[in-house]
C-alpha positions as CSV (number, residue, x, y, z in Angstrom):
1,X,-208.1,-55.5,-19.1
2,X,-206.4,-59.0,-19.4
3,X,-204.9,-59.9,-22.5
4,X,-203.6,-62.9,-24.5
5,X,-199.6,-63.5,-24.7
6,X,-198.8,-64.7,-27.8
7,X,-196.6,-67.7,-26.2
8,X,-198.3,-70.4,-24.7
9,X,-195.7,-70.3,-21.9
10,X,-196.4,-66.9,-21.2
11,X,-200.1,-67.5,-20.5
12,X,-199.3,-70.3,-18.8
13,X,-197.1,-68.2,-16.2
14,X,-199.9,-65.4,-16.1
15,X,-202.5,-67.8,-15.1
16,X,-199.9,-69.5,-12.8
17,X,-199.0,-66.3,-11.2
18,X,-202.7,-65.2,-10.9
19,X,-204.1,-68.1,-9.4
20,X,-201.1,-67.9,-6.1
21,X,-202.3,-64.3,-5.7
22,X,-205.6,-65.6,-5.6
23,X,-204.9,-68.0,-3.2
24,X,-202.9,-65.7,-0.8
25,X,-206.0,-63.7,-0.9
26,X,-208.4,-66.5,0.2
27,X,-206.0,-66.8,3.2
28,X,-208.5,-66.1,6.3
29,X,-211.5,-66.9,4.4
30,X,-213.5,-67.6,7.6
31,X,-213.1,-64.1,8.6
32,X,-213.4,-62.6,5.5
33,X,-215.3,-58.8,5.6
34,X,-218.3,-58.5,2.4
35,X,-215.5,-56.4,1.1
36,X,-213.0,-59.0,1.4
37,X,-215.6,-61.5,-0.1
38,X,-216.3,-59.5,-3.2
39,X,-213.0,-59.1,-3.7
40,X,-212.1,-62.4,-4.1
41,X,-214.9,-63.4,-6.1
42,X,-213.7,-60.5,-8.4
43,X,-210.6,-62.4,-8.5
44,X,-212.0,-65.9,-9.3
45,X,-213.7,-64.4,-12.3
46,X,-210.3,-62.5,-13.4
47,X,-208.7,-66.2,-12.7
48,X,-211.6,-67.7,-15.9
49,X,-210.3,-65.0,-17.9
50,X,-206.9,-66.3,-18.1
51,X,-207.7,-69.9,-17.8
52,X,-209.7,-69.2,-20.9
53,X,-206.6,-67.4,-22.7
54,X,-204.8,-70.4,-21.6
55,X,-206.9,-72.7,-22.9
56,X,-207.4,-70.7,-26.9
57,X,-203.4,-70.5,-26.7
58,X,-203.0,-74.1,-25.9
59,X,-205.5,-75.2,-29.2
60,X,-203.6,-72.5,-31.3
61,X,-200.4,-74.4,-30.8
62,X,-201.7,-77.5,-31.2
63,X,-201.8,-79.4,-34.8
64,X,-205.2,-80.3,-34.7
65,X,-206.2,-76.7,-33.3
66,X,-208.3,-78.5,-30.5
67,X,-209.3,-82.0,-29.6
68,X,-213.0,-82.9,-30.0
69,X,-215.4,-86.0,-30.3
70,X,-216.3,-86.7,-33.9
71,X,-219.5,-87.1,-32.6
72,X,-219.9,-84.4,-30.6
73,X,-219.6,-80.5,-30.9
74,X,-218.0,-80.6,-27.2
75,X,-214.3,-81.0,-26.6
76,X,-213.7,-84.2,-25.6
77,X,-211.7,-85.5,-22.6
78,X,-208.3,-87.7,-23.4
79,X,-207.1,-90.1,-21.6
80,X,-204.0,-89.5,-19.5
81,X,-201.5,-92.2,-18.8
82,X,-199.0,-91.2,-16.6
């Protein structure tokens, strides 16, 4: 079972670390055996699971606890200036 870090940092890494094994395994994908294909679809679904741990610490550590449109129940999409 995947679980939650309490540090953002720490799910952060996890889903870091997760998503280059998940790429290493894609490696070939042409050739890829059903076997190898479930697999890997396996993994993309593991990969949501810490993206979504990711995402819940994130809005934990924020002040607001998450950003949203006032107008709207969906989170909302900031701008980034970079």
């Amino acid at each position: 079972m995947i679980e939650k870090k309490e540090l953002l940092s720490e799910n952060l890494k996890d889903f870091m670390d997760y998503a280059m094994d998940l790429l290493k395994s894609m490696d070939g994908t042409p050739e890829h055996t059903p076997a190898q294909q479930e697999l890997v679809n396996a993994k993309i679904q593991n990969l949501k699971i810490y993206l979504e741990h990711l995402e819940t610490s994130y809005n934990e550590n924020t002040p607001q606890g998450s950003i949203s449109d006032e107008n709207h129940d969906t989170p909302a999409i900031p701008d980034i200036v970079l």
